[in-house]
N, CA, C and O of each residue as an XYZ file, in Angstrom:
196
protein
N      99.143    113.814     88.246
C      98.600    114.652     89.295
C      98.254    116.007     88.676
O      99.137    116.664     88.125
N      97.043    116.426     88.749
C      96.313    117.703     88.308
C      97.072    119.053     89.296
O      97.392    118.899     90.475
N      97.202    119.967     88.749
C      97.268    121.194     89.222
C      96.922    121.630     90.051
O      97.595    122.376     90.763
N      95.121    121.144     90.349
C      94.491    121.339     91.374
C      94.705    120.887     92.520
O      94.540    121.636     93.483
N      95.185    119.358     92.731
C      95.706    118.430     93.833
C      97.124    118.840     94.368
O      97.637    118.514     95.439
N      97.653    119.660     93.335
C      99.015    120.161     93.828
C      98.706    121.313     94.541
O      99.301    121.660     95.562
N      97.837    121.879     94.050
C      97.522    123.379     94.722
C      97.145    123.235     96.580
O      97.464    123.927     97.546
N      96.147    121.708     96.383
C      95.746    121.598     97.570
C      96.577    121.073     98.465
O      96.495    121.143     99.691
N      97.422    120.519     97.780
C      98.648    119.839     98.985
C      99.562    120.589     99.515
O     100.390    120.347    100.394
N      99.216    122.064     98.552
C     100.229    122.711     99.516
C      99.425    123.696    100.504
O      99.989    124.141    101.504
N      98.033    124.039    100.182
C      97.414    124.752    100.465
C      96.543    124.085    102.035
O      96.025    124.747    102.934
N      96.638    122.713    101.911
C      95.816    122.532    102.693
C      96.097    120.705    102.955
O      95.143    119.938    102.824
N      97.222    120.280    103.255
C      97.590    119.124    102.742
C      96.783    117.929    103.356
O      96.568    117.075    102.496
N      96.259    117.605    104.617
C      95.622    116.771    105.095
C      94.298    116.429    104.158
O      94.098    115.305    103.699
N      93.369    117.638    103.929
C      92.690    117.449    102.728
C      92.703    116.858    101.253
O      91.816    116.389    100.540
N      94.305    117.106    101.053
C      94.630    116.385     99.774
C      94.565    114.678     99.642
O      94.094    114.005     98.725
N      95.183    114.266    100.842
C      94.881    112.902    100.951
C      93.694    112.028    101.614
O      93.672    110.833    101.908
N      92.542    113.215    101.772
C      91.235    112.819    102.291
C      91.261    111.035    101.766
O      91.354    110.077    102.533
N      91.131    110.975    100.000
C      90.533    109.874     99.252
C      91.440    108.682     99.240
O      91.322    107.600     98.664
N      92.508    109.225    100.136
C      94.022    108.003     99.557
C      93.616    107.161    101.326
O      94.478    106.722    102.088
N      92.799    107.154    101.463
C      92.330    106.300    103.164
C      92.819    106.955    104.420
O      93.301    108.070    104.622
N      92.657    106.326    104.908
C      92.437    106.886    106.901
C      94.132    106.967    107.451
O      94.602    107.843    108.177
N      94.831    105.828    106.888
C      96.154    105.558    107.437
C      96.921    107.061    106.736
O      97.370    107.936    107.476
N      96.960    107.140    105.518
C      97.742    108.407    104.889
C      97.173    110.031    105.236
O      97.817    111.079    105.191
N      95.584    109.788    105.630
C      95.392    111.257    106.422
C      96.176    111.373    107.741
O      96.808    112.384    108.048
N      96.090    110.253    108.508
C      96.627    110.587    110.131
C      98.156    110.928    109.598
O      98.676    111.975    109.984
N      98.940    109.963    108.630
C     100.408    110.458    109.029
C     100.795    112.142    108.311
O     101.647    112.893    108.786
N      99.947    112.445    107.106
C     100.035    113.789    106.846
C      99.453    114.809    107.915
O      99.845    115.972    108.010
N      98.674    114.353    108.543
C      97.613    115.065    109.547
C      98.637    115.337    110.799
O      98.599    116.380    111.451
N      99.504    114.327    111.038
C     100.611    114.691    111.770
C     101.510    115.062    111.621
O     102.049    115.471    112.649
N     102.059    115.155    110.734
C     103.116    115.705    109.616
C     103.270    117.226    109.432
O     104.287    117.910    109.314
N     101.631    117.642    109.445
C     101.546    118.929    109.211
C     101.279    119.335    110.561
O     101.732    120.479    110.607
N     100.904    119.112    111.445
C     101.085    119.428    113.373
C     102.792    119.769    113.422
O     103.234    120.873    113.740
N     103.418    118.900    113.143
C     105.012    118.876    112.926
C     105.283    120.356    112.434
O     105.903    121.285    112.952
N     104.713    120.254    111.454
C     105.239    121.521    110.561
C     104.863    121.777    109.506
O     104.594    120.691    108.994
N     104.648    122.598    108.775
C     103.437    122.913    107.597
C     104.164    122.104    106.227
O     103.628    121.320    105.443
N     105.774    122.677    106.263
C     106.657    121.755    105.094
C     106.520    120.461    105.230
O     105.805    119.853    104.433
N     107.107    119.872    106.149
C     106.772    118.357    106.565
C     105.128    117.457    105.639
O     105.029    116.428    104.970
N     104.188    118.445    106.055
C     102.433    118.102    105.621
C     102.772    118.061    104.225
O     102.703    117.075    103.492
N     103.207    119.414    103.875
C     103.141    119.461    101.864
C     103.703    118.227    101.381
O     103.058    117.486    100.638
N     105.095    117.922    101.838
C     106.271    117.204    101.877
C     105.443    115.527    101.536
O     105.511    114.903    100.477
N     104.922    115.241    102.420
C     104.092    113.855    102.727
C     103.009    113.371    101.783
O     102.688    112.299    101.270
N     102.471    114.959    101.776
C     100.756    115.258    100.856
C     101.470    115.009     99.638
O     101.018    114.055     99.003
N     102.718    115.750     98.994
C     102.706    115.303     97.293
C     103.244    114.318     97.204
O     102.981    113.721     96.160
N     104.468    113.449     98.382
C     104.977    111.612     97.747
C     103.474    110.988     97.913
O     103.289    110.080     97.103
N     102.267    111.271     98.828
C     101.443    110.102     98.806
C     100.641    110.589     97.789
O     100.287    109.436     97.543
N      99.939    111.334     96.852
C      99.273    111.627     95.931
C     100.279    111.141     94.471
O      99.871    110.765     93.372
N     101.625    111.309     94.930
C     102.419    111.038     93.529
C     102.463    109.074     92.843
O     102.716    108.562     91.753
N     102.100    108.600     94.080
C     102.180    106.966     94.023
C     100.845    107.125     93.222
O     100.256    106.130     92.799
């Protein structure tokens, strides 16, 4: 995982998993509604697989 993808997962996490499909945006996408930690939290285990 690039620097850049880390930057964005914390910066902006629903975006980070734009490319990882539809199912892993909604649960980060809700994740981060939850709470902004929760989003980062979600955004770097699903970018780390």
């Amino acid at each position: 995982m690039s620097i850049w993808r880390v930057l964005l997962c914390i910066v902006f996490p629903p975006l980070a998993v734009v490319d990882k499909g539809c199912g892993s945006f909604l649960i980060v996408f809700i994740l981060t509604l939850a709470g902004w930690i929760p989003g980062v939290i979600g955004a770097l285990v699903i970018n780390n697989k």
